[in-house]
VOKOLFI-236284 format. One record per residue (C-alpha): x, z, y. Coordinates in steps of 0.02 Angstrom, whole numbers, plus 32768, in hexadecimal, padded with zeros to 4 digits. Last residue first. Example, Ala and Ser with C-alpha at 12.3 -4.5 7.8 and 13.67 -1.06 7.14 Angstrom:
2
82AC81657FCB 826781867F1F 
END
This chain:
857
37571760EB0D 36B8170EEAD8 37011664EB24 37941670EAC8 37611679EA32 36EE15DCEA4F 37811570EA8E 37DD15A2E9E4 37421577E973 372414D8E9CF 37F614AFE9BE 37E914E8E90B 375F1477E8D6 37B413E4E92E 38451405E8CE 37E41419E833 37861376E864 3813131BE889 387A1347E7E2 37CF1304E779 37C51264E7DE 38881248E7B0 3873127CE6FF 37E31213E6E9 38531187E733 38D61197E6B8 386111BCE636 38261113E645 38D210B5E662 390F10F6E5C7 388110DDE558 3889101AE59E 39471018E56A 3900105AE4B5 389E0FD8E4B5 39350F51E4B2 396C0F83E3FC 3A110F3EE3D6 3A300F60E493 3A66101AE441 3B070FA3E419 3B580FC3E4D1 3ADC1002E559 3B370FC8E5DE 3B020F04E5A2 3A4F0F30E593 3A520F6EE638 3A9D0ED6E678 3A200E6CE628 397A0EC4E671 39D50EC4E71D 39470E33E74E 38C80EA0E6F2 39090F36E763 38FB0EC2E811 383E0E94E7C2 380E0F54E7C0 386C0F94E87D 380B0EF8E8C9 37640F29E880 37840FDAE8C2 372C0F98E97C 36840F54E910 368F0FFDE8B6 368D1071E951 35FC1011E9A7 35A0101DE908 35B110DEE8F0 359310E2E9B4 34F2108FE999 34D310F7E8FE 34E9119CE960 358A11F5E964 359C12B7E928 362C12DBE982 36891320E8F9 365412B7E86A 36791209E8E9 36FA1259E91C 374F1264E873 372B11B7E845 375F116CE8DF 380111DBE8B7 3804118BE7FD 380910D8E840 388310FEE8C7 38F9115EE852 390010D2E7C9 390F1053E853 39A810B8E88D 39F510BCE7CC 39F51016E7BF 3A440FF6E859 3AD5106EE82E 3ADC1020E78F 3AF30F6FE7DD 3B880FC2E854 3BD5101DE7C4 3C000F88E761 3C870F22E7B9 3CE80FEAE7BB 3D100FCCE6E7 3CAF1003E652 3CD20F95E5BD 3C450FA0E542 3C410F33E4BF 3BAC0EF3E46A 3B9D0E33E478 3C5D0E4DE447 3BF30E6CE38F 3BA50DBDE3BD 3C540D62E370 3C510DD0E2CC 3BA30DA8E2A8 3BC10CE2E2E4 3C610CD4E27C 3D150CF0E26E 3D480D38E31E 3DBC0D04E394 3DB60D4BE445 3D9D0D18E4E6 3E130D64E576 3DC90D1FE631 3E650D14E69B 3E560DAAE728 3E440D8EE7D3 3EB20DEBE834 3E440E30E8D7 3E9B0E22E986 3F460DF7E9B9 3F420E49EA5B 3F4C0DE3EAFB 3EAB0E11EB4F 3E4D0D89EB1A 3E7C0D85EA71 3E490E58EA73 3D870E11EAA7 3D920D89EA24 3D9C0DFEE9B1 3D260E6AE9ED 3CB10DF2E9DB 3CE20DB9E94A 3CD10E75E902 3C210E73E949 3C010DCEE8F6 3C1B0E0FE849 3BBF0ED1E843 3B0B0EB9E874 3B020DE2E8AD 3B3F0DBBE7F7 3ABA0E25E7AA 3A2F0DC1E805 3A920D32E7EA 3A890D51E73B 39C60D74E742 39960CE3E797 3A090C5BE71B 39B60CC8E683 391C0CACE6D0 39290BF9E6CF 397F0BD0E634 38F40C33E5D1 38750BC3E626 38BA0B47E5CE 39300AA9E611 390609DFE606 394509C9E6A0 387F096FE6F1 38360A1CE688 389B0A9BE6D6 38990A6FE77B 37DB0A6BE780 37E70B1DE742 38620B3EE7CD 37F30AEFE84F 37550B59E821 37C70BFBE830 380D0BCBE8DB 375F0BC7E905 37170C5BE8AF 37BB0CBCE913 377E0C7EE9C0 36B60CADE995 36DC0D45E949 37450D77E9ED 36C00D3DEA58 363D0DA0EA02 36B20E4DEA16 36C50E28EAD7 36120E11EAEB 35EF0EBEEA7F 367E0F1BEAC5 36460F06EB8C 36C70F37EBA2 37790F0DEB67 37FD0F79EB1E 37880FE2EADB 37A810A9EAB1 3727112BEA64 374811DDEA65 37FE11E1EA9C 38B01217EA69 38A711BFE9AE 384C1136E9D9 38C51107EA59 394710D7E9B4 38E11063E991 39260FF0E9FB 39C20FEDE9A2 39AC0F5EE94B 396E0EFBE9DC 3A040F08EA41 3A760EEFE9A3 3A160E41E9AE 3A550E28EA5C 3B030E57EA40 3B0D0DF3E997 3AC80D4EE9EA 3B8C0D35EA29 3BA30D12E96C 3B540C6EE982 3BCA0C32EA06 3C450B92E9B2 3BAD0B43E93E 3B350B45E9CB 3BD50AECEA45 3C010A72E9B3 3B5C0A3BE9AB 3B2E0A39EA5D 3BBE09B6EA48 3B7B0954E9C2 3AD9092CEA2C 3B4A08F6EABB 3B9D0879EA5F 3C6708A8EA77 3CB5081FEAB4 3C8B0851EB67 3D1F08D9EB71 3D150983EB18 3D2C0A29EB8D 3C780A63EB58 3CA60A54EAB2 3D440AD4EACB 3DDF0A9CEA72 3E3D0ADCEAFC 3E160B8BEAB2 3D7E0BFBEAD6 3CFD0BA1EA75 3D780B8DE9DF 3DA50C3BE9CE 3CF30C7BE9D3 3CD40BFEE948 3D700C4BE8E1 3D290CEAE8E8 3C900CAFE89E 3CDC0C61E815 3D650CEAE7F7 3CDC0D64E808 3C7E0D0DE798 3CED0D07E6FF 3D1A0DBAE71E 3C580DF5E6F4 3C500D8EE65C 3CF30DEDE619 3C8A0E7EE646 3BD80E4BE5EA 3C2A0E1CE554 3BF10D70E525 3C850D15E564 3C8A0C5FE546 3CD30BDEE4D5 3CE00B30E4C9 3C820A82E4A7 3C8309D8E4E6 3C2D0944E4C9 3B870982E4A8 3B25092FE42B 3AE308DAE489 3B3008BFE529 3B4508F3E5DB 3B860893E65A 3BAE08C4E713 3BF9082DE783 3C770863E81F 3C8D0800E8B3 3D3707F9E90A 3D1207DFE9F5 3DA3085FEA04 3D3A08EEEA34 3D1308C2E973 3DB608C5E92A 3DED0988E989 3D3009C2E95C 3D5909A2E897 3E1009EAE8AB 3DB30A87E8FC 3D2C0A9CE887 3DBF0AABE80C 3E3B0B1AE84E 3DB70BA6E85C 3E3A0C21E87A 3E730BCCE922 3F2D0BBEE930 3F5C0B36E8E7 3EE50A8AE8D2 3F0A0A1BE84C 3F710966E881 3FA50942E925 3F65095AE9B3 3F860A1AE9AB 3FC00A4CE907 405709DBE905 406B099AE9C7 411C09C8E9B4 419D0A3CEA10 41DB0A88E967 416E0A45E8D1 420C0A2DE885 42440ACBE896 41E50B2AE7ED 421F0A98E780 41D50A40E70B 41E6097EE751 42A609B5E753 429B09CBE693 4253091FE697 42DE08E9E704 43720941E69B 431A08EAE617 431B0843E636 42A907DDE66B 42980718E5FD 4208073FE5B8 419906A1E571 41090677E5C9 406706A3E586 3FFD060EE525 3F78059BE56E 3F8D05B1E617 3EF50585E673 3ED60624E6D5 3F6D05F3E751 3F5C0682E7D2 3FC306EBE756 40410663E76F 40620667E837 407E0724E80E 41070718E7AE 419206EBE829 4166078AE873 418107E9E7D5 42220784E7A0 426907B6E843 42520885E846 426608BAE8EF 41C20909E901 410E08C1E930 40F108DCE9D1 41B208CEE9F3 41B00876EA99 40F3080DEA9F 40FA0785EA15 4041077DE9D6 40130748EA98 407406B3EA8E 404D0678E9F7 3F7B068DEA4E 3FCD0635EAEB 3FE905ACEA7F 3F6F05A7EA17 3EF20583EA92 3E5605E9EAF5 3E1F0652EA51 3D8406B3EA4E 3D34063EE9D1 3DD40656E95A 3DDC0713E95A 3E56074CE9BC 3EED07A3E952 3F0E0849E95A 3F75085BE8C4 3F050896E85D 3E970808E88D 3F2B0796E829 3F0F07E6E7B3 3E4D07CEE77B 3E0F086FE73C 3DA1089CE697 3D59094BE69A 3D3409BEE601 3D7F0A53E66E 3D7B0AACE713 3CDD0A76E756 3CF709FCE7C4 3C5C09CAE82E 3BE10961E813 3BC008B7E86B 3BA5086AE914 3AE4086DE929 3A83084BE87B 3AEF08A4E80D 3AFE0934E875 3A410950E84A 3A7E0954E79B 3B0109BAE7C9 3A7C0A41E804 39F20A28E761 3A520A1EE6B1 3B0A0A6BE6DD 3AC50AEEE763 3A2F0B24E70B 3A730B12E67C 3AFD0B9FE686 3B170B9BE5C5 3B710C4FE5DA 3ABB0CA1E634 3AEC0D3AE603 3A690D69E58D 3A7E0CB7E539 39DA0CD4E4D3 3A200CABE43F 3AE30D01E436 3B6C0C88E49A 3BC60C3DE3E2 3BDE0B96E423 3BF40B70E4D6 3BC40AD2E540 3C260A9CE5E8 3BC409FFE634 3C230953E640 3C880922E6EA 3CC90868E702 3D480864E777 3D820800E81B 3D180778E827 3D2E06E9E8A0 3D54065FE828 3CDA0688E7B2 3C2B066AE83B 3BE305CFE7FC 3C740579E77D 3C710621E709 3D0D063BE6C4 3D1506FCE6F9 3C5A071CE6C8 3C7B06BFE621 3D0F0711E60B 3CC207BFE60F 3C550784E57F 3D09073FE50E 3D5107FAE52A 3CA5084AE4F1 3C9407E2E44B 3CD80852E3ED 3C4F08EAE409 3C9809A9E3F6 3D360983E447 3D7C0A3CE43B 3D990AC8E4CF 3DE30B5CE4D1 3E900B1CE517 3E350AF3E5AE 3E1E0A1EE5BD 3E4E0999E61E 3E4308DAE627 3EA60869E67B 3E9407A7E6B2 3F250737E6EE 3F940759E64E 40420779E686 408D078FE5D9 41390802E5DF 415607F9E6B2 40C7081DE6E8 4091089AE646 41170905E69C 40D608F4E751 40280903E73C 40420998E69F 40B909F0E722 400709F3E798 3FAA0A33E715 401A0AC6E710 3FFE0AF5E7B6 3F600AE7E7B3 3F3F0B5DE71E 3FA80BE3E76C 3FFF0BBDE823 409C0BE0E7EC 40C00C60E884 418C0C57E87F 41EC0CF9E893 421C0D0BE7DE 422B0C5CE78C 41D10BFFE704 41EE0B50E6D2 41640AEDE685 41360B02E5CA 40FB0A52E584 40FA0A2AE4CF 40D2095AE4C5 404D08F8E445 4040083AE43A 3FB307F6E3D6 3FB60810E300 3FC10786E29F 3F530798E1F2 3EF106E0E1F4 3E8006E8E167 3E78067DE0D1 3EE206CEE058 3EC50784E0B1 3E9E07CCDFF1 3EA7087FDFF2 3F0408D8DF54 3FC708B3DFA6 403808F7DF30 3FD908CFDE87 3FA60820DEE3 3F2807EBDF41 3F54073ADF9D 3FCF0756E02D 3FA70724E0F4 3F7B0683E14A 3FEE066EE1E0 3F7B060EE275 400505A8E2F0 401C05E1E39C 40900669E35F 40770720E384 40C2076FE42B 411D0812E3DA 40DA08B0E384 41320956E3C3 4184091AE460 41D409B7E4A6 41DD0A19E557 42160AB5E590 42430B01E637 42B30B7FE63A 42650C21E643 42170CC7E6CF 41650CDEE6CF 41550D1CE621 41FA0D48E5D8 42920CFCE5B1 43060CF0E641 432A0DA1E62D 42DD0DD8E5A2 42350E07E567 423A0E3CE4A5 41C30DBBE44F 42340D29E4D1 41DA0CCBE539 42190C19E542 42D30BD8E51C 42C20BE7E454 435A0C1FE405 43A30BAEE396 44090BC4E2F2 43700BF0E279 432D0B4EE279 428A0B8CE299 42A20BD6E342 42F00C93E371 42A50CF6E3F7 434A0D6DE439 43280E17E440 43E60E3FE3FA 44450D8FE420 44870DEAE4DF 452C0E08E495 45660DBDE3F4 45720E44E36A 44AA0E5BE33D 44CF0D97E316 448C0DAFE245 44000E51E28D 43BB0DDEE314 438A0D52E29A 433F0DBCE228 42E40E11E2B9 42C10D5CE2F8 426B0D20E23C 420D0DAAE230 41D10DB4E2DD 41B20CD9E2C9 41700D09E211 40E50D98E270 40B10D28E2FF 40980C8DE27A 401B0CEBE215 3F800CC4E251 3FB80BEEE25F 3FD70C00E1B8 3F620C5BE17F 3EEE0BCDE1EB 3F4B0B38E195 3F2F0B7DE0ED 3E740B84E100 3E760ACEE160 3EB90A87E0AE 3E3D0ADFE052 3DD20A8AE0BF 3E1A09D2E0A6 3E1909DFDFE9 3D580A13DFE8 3D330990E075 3D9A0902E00C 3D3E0940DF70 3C9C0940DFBC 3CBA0893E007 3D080826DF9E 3C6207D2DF5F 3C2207B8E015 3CA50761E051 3C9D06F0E0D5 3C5E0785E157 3BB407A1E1B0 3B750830E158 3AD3085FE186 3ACD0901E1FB 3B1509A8E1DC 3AD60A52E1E9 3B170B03E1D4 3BBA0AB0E226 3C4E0B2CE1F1 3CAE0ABAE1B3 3CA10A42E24E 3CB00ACCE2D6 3D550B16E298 3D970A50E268 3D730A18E306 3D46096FE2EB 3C730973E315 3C58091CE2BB 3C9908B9E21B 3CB807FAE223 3CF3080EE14A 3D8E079CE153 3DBF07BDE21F 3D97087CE217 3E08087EE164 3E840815E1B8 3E9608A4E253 3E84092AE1D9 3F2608FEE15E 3FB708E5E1E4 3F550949E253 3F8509E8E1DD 404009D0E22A 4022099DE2D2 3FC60A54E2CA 404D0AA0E27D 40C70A5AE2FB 40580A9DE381 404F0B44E339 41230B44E347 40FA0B3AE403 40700BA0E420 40C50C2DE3CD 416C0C08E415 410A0C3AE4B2 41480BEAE565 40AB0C4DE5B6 40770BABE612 405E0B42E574 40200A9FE5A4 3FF10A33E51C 3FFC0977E545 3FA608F0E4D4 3FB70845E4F0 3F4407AEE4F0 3F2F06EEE4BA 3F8506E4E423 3F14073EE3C4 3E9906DEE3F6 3DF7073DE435 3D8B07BDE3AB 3DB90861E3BA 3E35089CE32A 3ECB08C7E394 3E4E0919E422 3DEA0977E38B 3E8E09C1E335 3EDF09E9E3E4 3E300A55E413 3E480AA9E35B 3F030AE0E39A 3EB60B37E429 3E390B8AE3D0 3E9B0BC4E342 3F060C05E3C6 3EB80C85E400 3E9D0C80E4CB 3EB80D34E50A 3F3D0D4FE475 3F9C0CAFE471 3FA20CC1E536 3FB10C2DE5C1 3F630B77E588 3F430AE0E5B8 3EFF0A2DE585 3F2F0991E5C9 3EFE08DAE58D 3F520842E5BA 3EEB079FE5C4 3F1506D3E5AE 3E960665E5C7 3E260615E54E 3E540571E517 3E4E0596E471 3E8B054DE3C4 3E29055EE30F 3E430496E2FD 3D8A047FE340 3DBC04E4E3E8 3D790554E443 3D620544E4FA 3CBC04EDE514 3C5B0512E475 3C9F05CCE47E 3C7105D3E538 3BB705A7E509 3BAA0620E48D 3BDE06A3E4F0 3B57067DE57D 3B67072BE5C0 3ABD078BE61E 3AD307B3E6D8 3A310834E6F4 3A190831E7A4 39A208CBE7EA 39750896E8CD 392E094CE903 39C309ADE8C8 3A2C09BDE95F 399909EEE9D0 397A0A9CE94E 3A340AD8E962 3A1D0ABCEA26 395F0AF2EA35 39860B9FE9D6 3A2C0BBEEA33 39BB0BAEEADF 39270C25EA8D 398C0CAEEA47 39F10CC5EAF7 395E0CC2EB50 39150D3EEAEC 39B50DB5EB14 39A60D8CEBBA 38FD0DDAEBAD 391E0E61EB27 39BD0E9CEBB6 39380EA9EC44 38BA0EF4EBD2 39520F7AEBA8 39740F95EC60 38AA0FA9EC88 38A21039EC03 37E71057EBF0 37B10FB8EC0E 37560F34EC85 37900EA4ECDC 37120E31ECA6 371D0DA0ED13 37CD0D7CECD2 37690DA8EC2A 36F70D22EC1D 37670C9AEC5E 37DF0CC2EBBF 37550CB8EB5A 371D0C1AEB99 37C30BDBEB96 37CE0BFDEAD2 37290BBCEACB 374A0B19EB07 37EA0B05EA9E 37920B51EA15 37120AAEEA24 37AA0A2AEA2C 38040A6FE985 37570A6EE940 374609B9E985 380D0983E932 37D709BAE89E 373A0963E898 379108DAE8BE 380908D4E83C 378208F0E7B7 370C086AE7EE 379E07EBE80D 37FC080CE758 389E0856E774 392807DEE777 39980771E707 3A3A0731E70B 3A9706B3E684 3B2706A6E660 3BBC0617E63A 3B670598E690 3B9F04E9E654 3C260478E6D7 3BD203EDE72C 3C230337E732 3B7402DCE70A 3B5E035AE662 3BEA03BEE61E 3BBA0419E573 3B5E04AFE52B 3ABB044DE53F 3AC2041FE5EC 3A2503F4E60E 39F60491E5BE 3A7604FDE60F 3A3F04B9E69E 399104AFE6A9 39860569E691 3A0A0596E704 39950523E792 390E05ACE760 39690642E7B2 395606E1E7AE 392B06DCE6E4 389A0764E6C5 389E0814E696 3828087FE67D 381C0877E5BF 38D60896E5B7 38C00934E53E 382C090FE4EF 386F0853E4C2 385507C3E509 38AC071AE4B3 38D806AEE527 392C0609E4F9 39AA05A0E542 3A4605F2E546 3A1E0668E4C6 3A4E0725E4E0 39B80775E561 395007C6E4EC 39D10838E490 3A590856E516 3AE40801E4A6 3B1007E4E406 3BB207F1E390 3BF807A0E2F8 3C24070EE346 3BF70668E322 3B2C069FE2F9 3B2D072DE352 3B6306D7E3ED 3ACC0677E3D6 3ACA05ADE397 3A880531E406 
END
């Protein structure tokens, strides 16, 4: 059986891509297939039907038995010890503040409980592993045809500025290029700031794909983002037809990509240009002077205008929308031999290009939009009633198809004749380029993407992260998945409740058809458009189920992980892939504030979720009950920030007393806090090793939520506090990346200081363990200790040393570019607490000298 790599140009999870062999590798060397009837079957069945049974189109393996189950005994003994401990001190009520040991104790509790539910939902690792070769041999074609289904791709975007363009328009480039028949998909780009720029960028773009598309196709090039592809330091064999051609077709082609970027740089300056020219010829005609002209010269575009206007500025346009590529034929079209005009030969490649639409939904003062979400939602109903695909995928406007088989491996999860039919989306792991080595702010997240959804994997499935997610349409529109389902009928007659869905005809009579995954090519558009424009509007959603049961999620900032938890409280599962190489890539913010934002909308959003109808402890029985303690660890995390604060500040009692413990006796309480953190210690490095993760991961995963729990989840909470008490609460603010032209230039935001309030918390910290350490220095000088009570002393300041090596990257991020040099941070904190020790002593000194003065008067 040939590999995906072989008829594809791509491969998958290294040892766990052929259908019938295993090859282990160091990365997957502790993992083993789940299930040894898949084995015999995709043998037996040898990419075909065999005695009336449909092939597997993935495979799923688990974590070795010896491995798994020593993970699951550690998890076991700290369980045991945890209540041991816990026993211990209930018995031990002994302190020197009995009201903070009171607080420490439910605070342990606390710790414990969250620990067991985020560590219970990992205990049974699946690894679901694509079978692409397989679905090629069943669904394509020997005439170059496919039966694949049909699938409409979204991808969105807000602000030319906070997400550069380049990016955006390279993430078209890679969807147009990916590998799945052209005429199979569509393409539609949401702008939601109605920006000519975006726009007339997007003809560019369809432009240049007129060359890079057949040039991807002729020469199977990866990844197909032309950013990321020519600046590749490394490449792997070429896998094209035409070896000889190559060089000269890649030379050609990048000078090509040159002029499309100064184009693309300079189109805000020729649309100004072009406008004031405009402007200055109708200066005459009222209400023409800040007027946004179009290319033509004679029309002014209806979106946001460069001078605001009324009617014409952000949050307030028509609504906009324009085929820029149409439906492609069914038929191949070879394109032109090389020529003087036309220097590539595309001869023998296919060049049409898949269907590609400009959206910019209407925009009206007084209505809440609803964001990302919202917009979403008008790509359901507009690509409804244009192509109607019954799967979508969607992407942030920062994001490229780094891996072209990644639409045909979510297929095989979708199309699978096991469990297909009842999932809702396929969800593949968010990976970044450009995020500086050691990944000081824990960007690649792996902890979460390569360990936690894992464990989803074998319960009810991940959740939805946002982006790089696959969806089945007709879930979107709160349908039951098929095992849950009683009859049709009363399932018809559940999808027609009074305006759940609008009043728009032609989308309601659409939605028997996205059920229909078998349709070979999208039906033709017969809508008009005073009803697409109608699709668009602000009003339509007016007294509908749209972002409630229907479609994305409103008002909850995490819309994501609430769409995810919305399809499986409806009995949906969910499948998490990920591939090799990687089948999607984006951006990420490396600057320690932007990072900062990113989480308080995350965390935020959780707090939002758990007190909202969309509760997980409100879910009904289809909801496995492993997935919902889930939901309910991923929805309260940040409520761990008032406890942890609680420790942090601890310290604090060194500075008013001689020697403070919360618990006595120290030394028993001190063992049994080694022994619960050498436990959950053990487990992560187990962890590690059964995900395929370093230990670098790991302690970048503790020390960001370290940081997060300082100055993030405080905010939420207060957020959530001001929700509940009818105020609007904290505005989250949309995470700005930047464009930069190459890794030096791209870490130099690596070095930025931006010094807002979210700080100040975590450097208020800082600066009490600082104190404490220096204080027990001081009165240790002062009061002359003895060794014991030097030891004593140092076994209770552990806690104040490992709490600054968990802030170790958020003082290197305050610090700006002196974090160039990391020892000078260490020089800092040293003379810090000399200073500290040396200030108590001369204030000690003058207190003595002051109480002896007045003794001899």
């Amino acid at each position: 059986m040939a590999s995906p790599a072989a008829v594809g140009g791509g491969r998958l999870a290294d040892p766990l891509l052929a259908a019938d062999v295993v090859v282990v590798g160091a990365k997957d060397k502790y993992w083993v297939p789940a299930d040894e009837r898949e084995i015999l079957a995709s043998q037996s069945s040898g990419g075909g039907e065999q005695d009336g049974r449909a092939p597997l189109l993935y495979r799923t393996f688990r974590v070795k038995g010896f491995f798994i189950n020593l993970y699951r005994l550690l998890t076991l003994v700290r369980v045991i010890v945890v209540i041991l401990f816990f026993t211990w001190r209930m018995r031990h009520r002994d302190s020197d503040a009995m009201w903070l040991w009171w607080i420490s104790v439910v605070g342990d509790l606390w710790f414990g409980v969250t620990w067991l539910l985020n560590q219970i939902t990992k205990l049974k690792p699946r690894k679901c592993v694509p079978s692409i070769s397989v679905l090629r041999e069943q669904l394509d074609q020997p005439d170059g045809g496919s039966d694949l289904p049909l699938l409409d791709v979204f991808i969105n975007t807000v602000d030319p500025v906070d997400e550069p363009m380049l990016y955006t328009m390279n993430s078209i480039l890679s969807i147009l290029a990916t590998d799945y028949p052209v005429q199979k998909y569509a393409t539609y780009f949401s702008d939601d700031g109605g920006s000519l720029v975006h726009y007339e960028g997007l003809l560019l773009t369809a432009e240049f794909a007129a060359s890079w598309v057949p040039f991807c196709r002729k020469h199977c090039v990866e990844p197909r983002a032309p950013e990321s592809y020519f600046w590749a330091k490394m490449r792997g064999e070429y896998a094209g037809s035409a070896a000889k051609e190559f060089l000269d077709d890649h030379r050609r082609m990048r000078a090509a990509y040159e002029e499309f970027k100064a184009r693309l740089d300079g189109l805000s300056a020729v649309i100004e240009q072009r406008s004031e020219a405009c402007n200055r010829a109708a200066n005459e005609k009222e209400g023409c002077g800040n007027a946004t002209w179009m290319a033509d010269g004679s029309t002014q575009w209806q979106g946001t205008w460069i001078k605001p206007a009324k009617g014409h500025r952000k949050g307030h346009h028509p609504a906009i929308l324009q085929v820029m590529l149409d439906q492609p034929s069914k038929d191949p079209e070879l394109g032109m031999a090389a020529s003087s005009d036309h220097p590539l030969d595309f001869s023998a490649v296919d060049v049409r290009l898949p269907m590609l639409v400009y959206i910019a939904r209407e925009k009206r003062p007084g209505y809440d939009h609803q964001k990302k979400a919202g917009a979403m939602n008008v790509q359901l109903r507009v690509s409804a009633l244009l192509s109607n695909a019954p799967f979508i995928i969607n992407f942030d406007g920062d994001h490229y198809i780094n891996n072209s088989q990644a639409f045909r491996a979510a297929m095989c999860f979708m199309l699978d004749p096991r469990d297909g039919a009842d999932t809702a989306f396929v969800q593949f792991p968010q990976r970044f380029d450009d995020v500086d080595p050691t990944d000081r702010y824990c960007n690649h997240n792996r902890m979460f993407f390569d360990a936690t959804l894992l464990g989803l994997n074998g319960i009810q499935g991940p959740s939805f992260v946002g982006t790089g997610c696959m969806f089945r349409r007709v879930a979107l529109y709160s349908a039951d998945p098929p095992r849950w389902r009683s009859d049709d009928a009363k399932e018809a007659k559940a999808s027609h409740r009074p305006n759940m869905f609008g009043k728009s005809t032609s989308f309601i009579n659409s939605m028997p058809a996205a059920a229909n995954q078998e349709r070979s090519v999208p039906s033709p558009a017969t809508v008009g458009e005073a009803e697409l424009a109608d699709a668009m509007t602000c009003a339509y959603e007016d007294g509908t189920e749209w972002g409630n049961d229907v479609g994305w999620v409103y008002n909850i900032a995490t819309e994501d992980v609430v769409t995810g938890f919305r399809l499986h409280r409806t009995g949906w599962r969910s499948t998490y892939c990920a591939m090799e190489p990687d089948a999607f890539r984006g951006t990420a913010p490396i600057n320690l504030t932007e990072r900062l934002y990113q989480i308080l909308r995350w965390s935020g959003g959780s707090l939002e979720m758990f007190f909202s109808r969309f509760c997980p402890l409100l879910a009904g029985r289809r909801l496995h009950p492993m997935q919902r303690v889930a939901y309910i660890n991923m929805t309260t995390y940040p409520v761990s920030t008032f406890f942890i604060l609680m420790y942090y500040f601890y310290p604090v009692m060194w500075l008013f007393q001689g020697e403070f413990y919360i618990q006595r006796p120290f030394q028993t309480f001190a063992l049994f806090v080694v022994v619960v953190i050498a436990t959950v210690e053990l487990i992560g490095m187990v962890e590690i090793r059964w995900a395929g993760l370093t230990l670098l991961d790991w302690v970048r995963n503790e020390q960001f939520y370290i940081i997060g729990t300082t100055g993030v989840y405080p905010m939420a909470m207060l957020h959530i506090l001001l929700r509940s008490l009818g105020i609007k609460g904290v505005s989250f603010k949309l995470t700005a990346k930047k464009l930069t032209g190459g890794a030096r230039e791209r870490l130099a935001e690596l070095y930025d200081v931006q010094w807002v309030p979210l700080l100040v918390p975590t450097v208020v910290v800082m600066a009490v363990n600082v104190a404490a350490i220096g204080a027990a220095a001081g009165k240790a000088i002062v009061g002359r200790w003895s060794a014991a009570q030097v030891a004593g002393a140092a076994s209770g300041l552990v806690f104040n040393v490992w709490m600054l090596l968990l802030l170790y990257p958020f003082a290197l991020g305050i610090m700006g570019h002196w974090s160039k040099r990391p020892y000078i941070l260490f020089l800092v904190l040293v003379t810090a607490v000399a200073a500290t020790a040396s200030v108590y002593v001369a204030l000690a000194g003058s207190l003595l000298y002051l109480h002896s003065g007045i003794k001899l008067v």
